[in-house]
C-alpha positions in Angstrom: 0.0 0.0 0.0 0.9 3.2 -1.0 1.8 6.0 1.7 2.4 9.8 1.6 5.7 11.2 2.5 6.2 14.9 3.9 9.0 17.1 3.9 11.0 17.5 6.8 12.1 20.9 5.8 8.8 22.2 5.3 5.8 19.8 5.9 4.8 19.4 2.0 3.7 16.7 -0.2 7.3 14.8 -1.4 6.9 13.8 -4.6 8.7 11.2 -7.1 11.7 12.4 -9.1 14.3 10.4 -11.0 17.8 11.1 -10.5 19.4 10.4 -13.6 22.7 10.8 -13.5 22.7 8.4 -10.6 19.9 6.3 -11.9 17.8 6.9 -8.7 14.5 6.9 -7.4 13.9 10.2 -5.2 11.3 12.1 -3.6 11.5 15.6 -3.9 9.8 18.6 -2.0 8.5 21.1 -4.6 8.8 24.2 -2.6 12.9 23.8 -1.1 15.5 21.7 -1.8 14.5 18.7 0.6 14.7 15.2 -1.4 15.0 11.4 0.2 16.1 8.4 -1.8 13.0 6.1 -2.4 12.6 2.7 0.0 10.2 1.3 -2.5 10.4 1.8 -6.4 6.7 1.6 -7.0 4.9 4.5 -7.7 1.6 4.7 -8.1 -0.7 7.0 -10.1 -4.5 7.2 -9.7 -6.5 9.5 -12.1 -10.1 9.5 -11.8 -11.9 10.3 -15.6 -15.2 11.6 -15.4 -17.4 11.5 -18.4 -19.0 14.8 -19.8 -22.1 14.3 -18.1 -21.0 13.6 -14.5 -19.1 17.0 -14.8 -22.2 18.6 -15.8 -23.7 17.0 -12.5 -20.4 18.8 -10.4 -21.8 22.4 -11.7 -24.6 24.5 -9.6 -26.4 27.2 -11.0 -25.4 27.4 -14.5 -28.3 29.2 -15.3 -27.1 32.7 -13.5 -24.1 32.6 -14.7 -23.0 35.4 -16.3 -20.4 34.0 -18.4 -22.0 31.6 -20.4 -23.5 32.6 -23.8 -27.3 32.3 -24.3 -29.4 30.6 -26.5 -33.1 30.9 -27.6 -33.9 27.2 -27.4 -37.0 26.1 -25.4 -36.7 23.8 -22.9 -38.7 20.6 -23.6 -40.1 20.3 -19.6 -40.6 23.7 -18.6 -41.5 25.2 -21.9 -38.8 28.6 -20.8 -37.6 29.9 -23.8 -33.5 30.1 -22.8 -30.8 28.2 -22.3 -27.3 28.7 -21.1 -24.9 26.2 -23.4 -21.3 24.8 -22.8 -18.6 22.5 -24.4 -17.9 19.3 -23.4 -14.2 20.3 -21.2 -12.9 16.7 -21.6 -9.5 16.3 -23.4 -9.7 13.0 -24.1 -8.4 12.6 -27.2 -11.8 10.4 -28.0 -14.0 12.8 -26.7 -16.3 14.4 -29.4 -17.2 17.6 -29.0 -20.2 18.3 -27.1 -23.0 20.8 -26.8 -24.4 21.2 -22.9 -27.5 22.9 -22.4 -28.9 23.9 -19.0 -32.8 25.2 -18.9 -32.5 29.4 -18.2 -35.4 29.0 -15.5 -33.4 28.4 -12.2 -36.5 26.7 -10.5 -36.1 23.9 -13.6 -32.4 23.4 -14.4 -33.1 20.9 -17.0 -29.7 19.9 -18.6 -29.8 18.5 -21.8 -27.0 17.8 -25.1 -27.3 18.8 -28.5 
């Protein structure tokens, strides 16, 4: 099992780094010049991928925001006549892109694609 190491120095995250003029695993600080030689050369990396609509599901109150342009499409439960749109901001190289649509009456927030 994986654990975290801190620095000494300064109580930060450690973090691997190859040495490779002495073909070494280390682990560095990122904020001073604190590094340890690794006990164990595994190193793990755990990325979570979320499709395009679970991030959709992460945003609140898209339609107040400011920011995002406006379109004049009615919403198909409410009947309100705007909509706040979005790409898809996945960069997975598979990912086609992707219209978002989120109702413009707040009380609704029916979220839709294109």
């Amino acid at each position: 099992m994986a654990t975290f190491k801190y620095c000494l120095e300064c109580n930060n995250l450690l973090y691997p780094r190859e040495d490779k003029a002495q073909r070494k695993l280390l682990f560095a600080c990122r904020n001073c010049s604190y590094s340890e030689e690794a006990e164990n050369l595994c190193v793990y990396r755990h990325e979570i991928m979320h499709g395009p609509s679970e991030q959709t599901m992460m945003l609140t109150d898209l339609s107040t925001d400011p920011t995002l342009p406006r379109a004049n499409i009615q919403c198909a439960i409410c009947g309100y006549p705007e909509a706040v749109f979005f790409q898809s901001s996945s960069r997975r190289a598979d990912a086609k892109m992707t219209l978002f649509y989120v109702c413009g009456n707040r009380a609704c927030g029916h979220r839709w694609t294109d």
